[in-house]
CHARMM internal coordinates of N, CA and C (Angstrom, degrees):
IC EDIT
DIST 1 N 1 CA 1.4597
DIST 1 CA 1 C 1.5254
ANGL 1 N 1 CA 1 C 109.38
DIST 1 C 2 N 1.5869
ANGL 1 CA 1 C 2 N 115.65
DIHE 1 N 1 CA 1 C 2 N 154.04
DIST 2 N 2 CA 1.3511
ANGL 1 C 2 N 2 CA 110.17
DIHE 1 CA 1 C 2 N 2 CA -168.44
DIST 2 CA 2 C 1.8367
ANGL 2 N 2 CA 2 C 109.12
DIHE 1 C 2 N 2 CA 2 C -78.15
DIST 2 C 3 N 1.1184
ANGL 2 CA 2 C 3 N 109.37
DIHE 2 N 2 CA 2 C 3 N 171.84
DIST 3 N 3 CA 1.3582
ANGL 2 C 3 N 3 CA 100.92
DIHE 2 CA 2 C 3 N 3 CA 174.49
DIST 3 CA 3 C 1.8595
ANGL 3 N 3 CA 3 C 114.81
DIHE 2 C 3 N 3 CA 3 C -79.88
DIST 3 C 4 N 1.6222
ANGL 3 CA 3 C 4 N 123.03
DIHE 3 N 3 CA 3 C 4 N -8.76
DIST 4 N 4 CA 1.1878
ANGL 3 C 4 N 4 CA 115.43
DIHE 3 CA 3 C 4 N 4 CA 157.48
DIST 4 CA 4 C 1.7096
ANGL 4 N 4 CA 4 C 125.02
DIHE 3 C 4 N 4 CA 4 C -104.09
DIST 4 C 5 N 1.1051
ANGL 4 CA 4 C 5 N 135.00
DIHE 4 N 4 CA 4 C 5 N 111.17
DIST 5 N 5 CA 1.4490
ANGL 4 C 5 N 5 CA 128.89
DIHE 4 CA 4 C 5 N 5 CA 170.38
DIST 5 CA 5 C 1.5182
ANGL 5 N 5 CA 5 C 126.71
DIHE 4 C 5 N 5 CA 5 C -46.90
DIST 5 C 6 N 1.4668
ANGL 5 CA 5 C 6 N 117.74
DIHE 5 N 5 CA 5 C 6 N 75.27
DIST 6 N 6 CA 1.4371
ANGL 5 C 6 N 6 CA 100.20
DIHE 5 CA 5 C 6 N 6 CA 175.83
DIST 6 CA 6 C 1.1049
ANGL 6 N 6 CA 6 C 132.54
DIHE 5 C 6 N 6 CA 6 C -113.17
DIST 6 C 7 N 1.7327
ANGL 6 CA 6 C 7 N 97.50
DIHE 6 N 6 CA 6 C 7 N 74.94
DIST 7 N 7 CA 1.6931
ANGL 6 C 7 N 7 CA 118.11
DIHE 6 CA 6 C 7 N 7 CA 152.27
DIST 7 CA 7 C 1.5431
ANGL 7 N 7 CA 7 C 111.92
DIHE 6 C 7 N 7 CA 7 C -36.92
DIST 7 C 8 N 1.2116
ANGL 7 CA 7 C 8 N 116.18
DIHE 7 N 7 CA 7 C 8 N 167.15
DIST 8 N 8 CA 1.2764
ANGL 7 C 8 N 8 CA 136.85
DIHE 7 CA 7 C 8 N 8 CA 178.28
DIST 8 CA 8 C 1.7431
ANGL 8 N 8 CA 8 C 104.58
DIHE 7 C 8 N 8 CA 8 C -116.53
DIST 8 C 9 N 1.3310
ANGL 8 CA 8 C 9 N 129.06
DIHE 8 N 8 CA 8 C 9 N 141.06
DIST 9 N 9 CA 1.5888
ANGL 8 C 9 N 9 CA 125.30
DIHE 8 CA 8 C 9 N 9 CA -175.40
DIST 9 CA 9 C 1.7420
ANGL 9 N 9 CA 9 C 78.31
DIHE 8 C 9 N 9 CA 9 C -153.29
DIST 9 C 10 N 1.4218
ANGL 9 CA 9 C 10 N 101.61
DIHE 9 N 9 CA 9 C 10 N 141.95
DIST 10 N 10 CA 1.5800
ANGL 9 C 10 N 10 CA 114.28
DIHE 9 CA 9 C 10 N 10 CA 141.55
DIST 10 CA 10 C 1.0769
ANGL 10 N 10 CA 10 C 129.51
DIHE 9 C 10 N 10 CA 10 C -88.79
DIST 10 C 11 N 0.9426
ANGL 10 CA 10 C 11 N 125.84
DIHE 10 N 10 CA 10 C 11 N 141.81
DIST 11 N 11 CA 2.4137
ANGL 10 C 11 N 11 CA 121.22
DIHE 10 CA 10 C 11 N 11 CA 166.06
DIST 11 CA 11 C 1.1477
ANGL 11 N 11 CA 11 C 75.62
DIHE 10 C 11 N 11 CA 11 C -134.46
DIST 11 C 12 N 1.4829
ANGL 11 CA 11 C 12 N 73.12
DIHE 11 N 11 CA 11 C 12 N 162.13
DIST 12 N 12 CA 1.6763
ANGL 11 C 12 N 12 CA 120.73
DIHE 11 CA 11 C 12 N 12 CA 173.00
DIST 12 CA 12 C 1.5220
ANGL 12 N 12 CA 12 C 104.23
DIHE 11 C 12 N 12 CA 12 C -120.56
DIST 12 C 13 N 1.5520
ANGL 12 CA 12 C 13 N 104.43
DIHE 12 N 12 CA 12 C 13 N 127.78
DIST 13 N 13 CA 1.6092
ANGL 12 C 13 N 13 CA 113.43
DIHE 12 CA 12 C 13 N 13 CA 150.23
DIST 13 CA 13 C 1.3386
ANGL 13 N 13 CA 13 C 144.75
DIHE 12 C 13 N 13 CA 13 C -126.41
DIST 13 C 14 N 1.5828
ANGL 13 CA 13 C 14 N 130.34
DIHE 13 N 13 CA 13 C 14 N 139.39
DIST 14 N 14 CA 0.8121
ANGL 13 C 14 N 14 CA 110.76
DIHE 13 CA 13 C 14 N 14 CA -177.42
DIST 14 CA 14 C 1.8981
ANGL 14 N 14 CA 14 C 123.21
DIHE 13 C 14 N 14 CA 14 C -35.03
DIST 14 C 15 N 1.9956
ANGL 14 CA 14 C 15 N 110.75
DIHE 14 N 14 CA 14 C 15 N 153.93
DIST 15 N 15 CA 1.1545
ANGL 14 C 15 N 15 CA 94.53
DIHE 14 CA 14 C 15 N 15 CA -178.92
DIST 15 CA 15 C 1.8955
ANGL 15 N 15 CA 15 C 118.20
DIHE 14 C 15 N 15 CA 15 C -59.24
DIST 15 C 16 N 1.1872
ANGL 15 CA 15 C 16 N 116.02
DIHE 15 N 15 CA 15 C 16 N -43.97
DIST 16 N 16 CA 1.4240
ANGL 15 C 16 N 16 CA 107.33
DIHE 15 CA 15 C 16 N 16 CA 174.79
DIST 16 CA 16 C 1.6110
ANGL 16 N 16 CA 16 C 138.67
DIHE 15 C 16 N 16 CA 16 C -80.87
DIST 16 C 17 N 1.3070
ANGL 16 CA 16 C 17 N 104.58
DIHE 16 N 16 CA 16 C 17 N 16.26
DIST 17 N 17 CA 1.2689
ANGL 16 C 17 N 17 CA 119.66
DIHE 16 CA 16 C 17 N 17 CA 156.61
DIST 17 CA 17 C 1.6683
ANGL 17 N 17 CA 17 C 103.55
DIHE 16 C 17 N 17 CA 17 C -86.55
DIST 17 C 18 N 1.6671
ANGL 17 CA 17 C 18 N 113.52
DIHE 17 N 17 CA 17 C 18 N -51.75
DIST 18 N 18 CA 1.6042
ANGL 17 C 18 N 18 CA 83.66
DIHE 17 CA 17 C 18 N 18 CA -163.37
DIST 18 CA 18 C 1.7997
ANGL 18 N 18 CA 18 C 116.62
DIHE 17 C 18 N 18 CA 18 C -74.14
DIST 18 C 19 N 1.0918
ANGL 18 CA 18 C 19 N 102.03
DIHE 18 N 18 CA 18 C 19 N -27.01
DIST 19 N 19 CA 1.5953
ANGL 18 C 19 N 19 CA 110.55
DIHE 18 CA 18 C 19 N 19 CA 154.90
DIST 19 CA 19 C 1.6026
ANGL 19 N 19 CA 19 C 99.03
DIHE 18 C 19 N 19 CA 19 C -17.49
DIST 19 C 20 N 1.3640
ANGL 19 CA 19 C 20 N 111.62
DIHE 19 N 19 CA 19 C 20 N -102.38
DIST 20 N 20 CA 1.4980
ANGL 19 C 20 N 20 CA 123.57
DIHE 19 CA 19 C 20 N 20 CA -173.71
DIST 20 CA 20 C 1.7265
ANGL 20 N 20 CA 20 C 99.46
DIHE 19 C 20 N 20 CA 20 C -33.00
DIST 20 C 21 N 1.3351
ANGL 20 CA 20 C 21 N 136.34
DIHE 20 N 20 CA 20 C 21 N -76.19
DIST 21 N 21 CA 1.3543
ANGL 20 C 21 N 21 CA 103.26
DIHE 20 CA 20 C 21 N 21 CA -177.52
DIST 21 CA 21 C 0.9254
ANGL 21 N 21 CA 21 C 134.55
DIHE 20 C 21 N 21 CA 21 C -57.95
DIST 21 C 22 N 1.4045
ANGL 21 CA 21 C 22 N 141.58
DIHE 21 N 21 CA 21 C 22 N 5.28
DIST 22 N 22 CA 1.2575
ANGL 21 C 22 N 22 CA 145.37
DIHE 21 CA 21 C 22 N 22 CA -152.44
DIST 22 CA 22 C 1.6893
ANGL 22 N 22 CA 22 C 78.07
DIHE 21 C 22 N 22 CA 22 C -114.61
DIST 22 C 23 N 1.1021
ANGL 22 CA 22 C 23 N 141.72
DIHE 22 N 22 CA 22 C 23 N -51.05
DIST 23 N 23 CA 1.2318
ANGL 22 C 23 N 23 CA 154.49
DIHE 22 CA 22 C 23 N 23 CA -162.99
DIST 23 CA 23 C 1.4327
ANGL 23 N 23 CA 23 C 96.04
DIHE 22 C 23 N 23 CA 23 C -45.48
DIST 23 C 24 N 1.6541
ANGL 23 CA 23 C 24 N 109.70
DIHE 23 N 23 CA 23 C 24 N -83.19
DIST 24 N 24 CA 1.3975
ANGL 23 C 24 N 24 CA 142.33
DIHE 23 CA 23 C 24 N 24 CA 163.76
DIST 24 CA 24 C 1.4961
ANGL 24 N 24 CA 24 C 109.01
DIHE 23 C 24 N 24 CA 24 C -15.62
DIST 24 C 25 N 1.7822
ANGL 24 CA 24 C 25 N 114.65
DIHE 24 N 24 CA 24 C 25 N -59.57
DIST 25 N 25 CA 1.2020
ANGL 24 C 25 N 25 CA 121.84
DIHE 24 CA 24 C 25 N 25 CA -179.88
DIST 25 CA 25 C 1.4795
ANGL 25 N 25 CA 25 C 117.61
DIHE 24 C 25 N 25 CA 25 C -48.73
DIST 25 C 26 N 1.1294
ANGL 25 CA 25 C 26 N 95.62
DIHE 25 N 25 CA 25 C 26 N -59.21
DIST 26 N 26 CA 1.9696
ANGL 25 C 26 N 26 CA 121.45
DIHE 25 CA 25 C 26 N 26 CA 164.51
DIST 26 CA 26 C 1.1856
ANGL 26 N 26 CA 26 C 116.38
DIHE 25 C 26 N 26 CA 26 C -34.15
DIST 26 C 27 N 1.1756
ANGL 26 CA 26 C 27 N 126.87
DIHE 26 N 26 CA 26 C 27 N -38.00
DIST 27 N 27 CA 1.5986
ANGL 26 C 27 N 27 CA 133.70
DIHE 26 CA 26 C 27 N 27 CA -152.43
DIST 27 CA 27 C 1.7575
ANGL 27 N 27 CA 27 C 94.44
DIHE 26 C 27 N 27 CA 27 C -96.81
DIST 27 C 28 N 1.5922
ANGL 27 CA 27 C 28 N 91.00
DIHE 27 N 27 CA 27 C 28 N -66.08
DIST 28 N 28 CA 1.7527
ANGL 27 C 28 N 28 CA 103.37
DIHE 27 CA 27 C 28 N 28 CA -178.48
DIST 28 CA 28 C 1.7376
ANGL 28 N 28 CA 28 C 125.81
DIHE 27 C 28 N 28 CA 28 C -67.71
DIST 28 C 29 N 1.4409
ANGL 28 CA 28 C 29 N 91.57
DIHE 28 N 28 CA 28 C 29 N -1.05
DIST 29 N 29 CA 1.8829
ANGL 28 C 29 N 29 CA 101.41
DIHE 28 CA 28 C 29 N 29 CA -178.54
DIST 29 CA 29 C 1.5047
ANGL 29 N 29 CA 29 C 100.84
DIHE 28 C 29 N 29 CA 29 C 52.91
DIST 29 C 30 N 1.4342
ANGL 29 CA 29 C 30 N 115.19
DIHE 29 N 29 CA 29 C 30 N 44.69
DIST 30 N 30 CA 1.8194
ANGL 29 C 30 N 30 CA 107.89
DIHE 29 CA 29 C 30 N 30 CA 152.20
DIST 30 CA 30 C 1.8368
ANGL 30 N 30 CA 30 C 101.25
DIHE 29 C 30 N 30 CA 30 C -131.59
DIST 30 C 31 N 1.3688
ANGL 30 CA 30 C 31 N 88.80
DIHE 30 N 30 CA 30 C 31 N -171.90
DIST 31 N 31 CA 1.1012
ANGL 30 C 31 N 31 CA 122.03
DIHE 30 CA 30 C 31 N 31 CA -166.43
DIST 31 CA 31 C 1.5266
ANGL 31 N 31 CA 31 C 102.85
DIHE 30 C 31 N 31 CA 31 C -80.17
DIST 31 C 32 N 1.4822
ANGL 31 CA 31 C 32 N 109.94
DIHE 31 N 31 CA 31 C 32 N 145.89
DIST 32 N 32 CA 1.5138
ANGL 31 C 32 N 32 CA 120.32
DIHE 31 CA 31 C 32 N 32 CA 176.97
DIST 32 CA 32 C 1.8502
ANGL 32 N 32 CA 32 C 102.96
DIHE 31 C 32 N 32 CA 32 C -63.67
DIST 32 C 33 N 1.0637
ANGL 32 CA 32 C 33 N 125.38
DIHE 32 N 32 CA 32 C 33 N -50.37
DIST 33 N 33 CA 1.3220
ANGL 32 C 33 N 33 CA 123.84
DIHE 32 CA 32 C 33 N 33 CA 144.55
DIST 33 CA 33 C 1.7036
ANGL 33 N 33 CA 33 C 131.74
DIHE 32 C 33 N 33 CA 33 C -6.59
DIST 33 C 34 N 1.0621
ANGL 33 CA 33 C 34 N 105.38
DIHE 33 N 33 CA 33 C 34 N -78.26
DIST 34 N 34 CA 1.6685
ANGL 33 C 34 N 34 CA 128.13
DIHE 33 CA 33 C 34 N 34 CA 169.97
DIST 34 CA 34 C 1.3963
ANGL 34 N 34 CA 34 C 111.96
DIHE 33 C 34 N 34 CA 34 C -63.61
DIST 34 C 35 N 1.0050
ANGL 34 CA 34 C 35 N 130.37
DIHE 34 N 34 CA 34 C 35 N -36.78
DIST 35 N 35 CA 1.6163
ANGL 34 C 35 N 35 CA 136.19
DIHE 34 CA 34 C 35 N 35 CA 149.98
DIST 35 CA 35 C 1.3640
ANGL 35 N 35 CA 35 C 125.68
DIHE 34 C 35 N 35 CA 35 C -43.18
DIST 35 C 36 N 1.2593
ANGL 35 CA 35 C 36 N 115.37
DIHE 35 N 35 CA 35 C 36 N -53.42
DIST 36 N 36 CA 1.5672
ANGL 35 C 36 N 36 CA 138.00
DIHE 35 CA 35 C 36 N 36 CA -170.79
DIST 36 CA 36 C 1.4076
ANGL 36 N 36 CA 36 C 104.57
DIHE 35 C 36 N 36 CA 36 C -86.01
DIST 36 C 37 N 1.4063
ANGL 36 CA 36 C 37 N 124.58
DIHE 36 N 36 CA 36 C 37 N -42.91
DIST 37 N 37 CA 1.5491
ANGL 36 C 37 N 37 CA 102.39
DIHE 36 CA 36 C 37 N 37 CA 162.53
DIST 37 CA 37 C 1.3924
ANGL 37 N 37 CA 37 C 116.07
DIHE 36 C 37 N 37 CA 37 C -87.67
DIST 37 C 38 N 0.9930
ANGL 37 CA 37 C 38 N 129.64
DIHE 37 N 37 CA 37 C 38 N 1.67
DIST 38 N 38 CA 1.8060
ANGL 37 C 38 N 38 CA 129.85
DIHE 37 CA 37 C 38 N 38 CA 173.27
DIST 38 CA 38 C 1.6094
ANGL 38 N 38 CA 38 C 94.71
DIHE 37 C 38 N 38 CA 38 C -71.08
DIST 38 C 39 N 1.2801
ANGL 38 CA 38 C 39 N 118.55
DIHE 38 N 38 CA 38 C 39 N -52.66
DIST 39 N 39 CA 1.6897
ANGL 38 C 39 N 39 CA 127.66
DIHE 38 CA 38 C 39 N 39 CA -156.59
DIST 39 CA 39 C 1.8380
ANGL 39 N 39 CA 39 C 90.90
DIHE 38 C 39 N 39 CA 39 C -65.79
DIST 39 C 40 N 1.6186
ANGL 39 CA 39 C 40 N 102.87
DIHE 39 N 39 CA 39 C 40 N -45.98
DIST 40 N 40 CA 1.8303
ANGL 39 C 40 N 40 CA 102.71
DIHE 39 CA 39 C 40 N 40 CA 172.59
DIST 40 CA 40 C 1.4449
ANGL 40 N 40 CA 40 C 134.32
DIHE 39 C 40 N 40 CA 40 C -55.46
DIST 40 C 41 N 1.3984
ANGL 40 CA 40 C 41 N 109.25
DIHE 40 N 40 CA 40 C 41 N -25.89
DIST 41 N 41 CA 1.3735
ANGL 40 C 41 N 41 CA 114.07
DIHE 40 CA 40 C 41 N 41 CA 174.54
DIST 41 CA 41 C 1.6636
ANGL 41 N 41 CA 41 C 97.93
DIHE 40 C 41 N 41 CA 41 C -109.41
DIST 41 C 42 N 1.0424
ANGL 41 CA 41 C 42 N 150.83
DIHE 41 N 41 CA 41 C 42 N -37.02
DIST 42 N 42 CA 1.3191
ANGL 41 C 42 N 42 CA 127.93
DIHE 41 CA 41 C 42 N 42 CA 173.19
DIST 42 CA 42 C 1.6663
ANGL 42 N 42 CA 42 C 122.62
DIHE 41 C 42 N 42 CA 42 C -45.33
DIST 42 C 43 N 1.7817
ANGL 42 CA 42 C 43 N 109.07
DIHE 42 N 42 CA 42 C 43 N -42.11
DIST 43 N 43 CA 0.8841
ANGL 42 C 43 N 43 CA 121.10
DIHE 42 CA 42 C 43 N 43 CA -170.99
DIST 43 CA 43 C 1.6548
ANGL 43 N 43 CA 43 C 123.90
DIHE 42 C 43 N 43 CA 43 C -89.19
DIST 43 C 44 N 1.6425
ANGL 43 CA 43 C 44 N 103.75
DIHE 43 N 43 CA 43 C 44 N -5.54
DIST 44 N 44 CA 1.5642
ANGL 43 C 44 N 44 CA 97.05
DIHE 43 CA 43 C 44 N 44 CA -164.32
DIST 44 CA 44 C 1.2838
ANGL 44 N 44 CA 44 C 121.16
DIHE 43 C 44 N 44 CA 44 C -68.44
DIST 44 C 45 N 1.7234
ANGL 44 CA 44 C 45 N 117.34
DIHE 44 N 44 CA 44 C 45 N -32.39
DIST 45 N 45 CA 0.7574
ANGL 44 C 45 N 45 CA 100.89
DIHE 44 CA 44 C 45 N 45 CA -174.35
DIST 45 CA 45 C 1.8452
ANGL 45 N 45 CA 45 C 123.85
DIHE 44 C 45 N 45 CA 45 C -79.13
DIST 45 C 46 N 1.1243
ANGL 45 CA 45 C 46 N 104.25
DIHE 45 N 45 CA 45 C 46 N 28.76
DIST 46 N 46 CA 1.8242
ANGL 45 C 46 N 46 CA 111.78
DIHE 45 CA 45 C 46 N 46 CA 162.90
DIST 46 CA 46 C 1.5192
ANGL 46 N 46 CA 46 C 99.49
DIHE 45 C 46 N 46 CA 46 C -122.57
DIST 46 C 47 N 0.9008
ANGL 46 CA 46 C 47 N 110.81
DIHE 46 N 46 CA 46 C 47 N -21.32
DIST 47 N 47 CA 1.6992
ANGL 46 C 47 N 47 CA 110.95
DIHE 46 CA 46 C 47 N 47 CA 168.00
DIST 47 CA 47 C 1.9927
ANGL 47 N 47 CA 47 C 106.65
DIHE 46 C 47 N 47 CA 47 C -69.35
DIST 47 C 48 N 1.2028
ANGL 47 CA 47 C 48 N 105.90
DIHE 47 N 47 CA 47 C 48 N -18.16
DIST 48 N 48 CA 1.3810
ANGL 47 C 48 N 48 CA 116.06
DIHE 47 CA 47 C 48 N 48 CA 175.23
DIST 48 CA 48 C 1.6992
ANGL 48 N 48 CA 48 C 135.07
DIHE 47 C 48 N 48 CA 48 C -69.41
DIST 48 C 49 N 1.7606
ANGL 48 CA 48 C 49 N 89.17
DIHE 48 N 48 CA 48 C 49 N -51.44
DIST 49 N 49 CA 1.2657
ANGL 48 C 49 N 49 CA 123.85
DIHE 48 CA 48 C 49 N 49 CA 151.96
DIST 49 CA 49 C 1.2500
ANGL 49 N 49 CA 49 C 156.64
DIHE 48 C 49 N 49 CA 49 C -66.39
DIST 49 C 50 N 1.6196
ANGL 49 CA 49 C 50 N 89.94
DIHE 49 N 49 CA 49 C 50 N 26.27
DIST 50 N 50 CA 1.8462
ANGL 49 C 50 N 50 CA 120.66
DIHE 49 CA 49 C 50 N 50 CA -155.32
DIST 50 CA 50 C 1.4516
ANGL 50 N 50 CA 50 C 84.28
DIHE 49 C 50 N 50 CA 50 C -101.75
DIST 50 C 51 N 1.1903
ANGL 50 CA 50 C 51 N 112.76
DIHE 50 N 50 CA 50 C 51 N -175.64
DIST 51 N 51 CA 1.8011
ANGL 50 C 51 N 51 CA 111.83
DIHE 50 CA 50 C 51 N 51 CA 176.82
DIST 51 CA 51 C 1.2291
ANGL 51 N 51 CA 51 C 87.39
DIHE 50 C 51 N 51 CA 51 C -127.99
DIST 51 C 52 N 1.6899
ANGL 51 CA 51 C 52 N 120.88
DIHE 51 N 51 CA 51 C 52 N 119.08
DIST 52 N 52 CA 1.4152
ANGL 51 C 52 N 52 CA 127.14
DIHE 51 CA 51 C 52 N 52 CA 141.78
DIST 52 CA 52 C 1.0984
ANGL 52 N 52 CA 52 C 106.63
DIHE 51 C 52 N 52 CA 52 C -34.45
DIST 52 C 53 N 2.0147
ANGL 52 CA 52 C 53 N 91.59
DIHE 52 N 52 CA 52 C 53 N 156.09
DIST 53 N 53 CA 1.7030
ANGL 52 C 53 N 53 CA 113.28
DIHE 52 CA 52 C 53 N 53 CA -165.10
DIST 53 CA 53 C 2.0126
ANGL 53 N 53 CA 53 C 95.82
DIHE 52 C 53 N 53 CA 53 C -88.26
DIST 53 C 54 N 1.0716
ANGL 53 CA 53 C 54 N 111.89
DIHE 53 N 53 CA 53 C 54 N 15.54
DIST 54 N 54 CA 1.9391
ANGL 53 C 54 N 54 CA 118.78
DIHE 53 CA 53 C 54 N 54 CA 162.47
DIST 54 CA 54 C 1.6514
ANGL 54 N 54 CA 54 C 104.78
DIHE 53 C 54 N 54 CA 54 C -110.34
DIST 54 C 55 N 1.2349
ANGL 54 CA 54 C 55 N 129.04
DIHE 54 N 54 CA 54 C 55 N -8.67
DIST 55 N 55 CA 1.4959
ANGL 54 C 55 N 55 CA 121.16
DIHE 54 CA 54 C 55 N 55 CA 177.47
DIST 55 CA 55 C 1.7923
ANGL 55 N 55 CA 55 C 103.54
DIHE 54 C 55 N 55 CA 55 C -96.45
DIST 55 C 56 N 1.5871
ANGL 55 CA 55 C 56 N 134.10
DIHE 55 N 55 CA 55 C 56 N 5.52
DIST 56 N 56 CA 1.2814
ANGL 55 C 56 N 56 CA 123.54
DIHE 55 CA 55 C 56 N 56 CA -118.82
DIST 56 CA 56 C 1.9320
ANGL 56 N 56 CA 56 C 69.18
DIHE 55 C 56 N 56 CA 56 C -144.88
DIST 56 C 57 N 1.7026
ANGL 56 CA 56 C 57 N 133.31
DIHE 56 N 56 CA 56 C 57 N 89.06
DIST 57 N 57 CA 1.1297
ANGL 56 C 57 N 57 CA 104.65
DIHE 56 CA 56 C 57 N 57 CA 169.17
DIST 57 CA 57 C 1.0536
ANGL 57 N 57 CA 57 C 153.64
DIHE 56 C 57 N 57 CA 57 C -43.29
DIST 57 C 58 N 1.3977
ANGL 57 CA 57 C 58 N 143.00
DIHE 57 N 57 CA 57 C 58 N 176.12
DIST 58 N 58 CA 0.9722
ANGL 57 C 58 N 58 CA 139.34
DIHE 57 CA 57 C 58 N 58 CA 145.91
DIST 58 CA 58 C 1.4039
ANGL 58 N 58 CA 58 C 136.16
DIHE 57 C 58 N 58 CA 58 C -73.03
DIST 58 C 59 N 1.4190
ANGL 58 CA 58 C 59 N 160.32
DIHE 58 N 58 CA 58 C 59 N 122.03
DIST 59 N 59 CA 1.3289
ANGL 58 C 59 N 59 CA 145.76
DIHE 58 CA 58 C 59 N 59 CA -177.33
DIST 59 CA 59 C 1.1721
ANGL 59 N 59 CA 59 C 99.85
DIHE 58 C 59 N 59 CA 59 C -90.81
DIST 59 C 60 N 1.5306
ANGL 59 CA 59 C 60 N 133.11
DIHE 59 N 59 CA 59 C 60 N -6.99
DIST 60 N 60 CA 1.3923
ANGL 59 C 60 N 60 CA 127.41
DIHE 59 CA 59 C 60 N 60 CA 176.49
DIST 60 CA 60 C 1.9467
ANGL 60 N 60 CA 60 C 108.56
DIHE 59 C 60 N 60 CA 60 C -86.57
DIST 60 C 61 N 0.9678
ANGL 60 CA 60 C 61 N 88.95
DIHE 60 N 60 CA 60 C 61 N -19.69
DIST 61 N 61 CA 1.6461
ANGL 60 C 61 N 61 CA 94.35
DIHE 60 CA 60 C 61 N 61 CA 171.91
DIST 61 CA 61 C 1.4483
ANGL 61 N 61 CA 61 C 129.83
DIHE 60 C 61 N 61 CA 61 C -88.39
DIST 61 C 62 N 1.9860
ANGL 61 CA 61 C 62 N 104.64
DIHE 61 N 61 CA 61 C 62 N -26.17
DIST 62 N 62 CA 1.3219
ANGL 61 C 62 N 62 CA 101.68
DIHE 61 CA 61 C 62 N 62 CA 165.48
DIST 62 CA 62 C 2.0111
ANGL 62 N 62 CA 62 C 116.39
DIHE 61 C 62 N 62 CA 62 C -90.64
DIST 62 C 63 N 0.9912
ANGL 62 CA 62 C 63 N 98.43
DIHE 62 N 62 CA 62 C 63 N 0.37
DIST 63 N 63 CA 2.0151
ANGL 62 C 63 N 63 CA 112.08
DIHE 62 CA 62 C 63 N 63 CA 156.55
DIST 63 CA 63 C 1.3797
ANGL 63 N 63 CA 63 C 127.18
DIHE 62 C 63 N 63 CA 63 C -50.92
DIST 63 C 64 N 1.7422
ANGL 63 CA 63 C 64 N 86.04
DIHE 63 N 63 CA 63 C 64 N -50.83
DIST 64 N 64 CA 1.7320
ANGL 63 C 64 N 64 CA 113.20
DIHE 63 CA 63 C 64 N 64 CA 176.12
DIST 64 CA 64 C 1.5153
ANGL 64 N 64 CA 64 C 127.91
DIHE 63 C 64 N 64 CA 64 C -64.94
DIST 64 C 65 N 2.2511
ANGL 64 CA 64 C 65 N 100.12
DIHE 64 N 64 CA 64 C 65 N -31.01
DIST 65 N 65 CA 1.4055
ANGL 64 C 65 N 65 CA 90.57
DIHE 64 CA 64 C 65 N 65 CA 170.44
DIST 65 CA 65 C 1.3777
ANGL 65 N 65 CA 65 C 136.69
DIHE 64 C 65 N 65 CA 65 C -41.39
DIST 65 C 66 N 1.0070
ANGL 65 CA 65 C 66 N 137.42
DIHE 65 N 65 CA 65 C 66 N 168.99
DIST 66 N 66 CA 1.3727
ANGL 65 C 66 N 66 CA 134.14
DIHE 65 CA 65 C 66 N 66 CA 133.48
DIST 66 CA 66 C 1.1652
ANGL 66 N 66 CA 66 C 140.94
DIHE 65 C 66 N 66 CA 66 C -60.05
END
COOR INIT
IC SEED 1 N 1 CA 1 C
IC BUILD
């Protein structure tokens, strides 16, 4: 396998988000592509620090105590 993966993925964005990258794209002379994973690795590690939807209680479970 090559050393880059280039799968194909669609997203969807809101309309005024892709505006702003398209903006960004414009400015920096890349690709909406090259934008969108720059914003992924700058940001993960607070994208990291989110609380999964299993760290995030339930209030239907503390009902259930006894």
């Amino acid at each position: 396998m090559s050393a880059t993966d280039k799968r194909k993925q669609s997203l969807y964005f809101p309309e005024t988000m892709l505006q702003e990258i398209q903006k960004e794209a414009a400015r920096l002379d890349r690709s909406l592509s090259w934008i969108v994973q720059r914003c992924v690795k700058i940001g993960l590690a607070d994208i990291r620090r989110l609380p999964s939807v299993n760290d995030i209680p339930d209030p239907t479970d503390e009902a259930k105590a006894p």
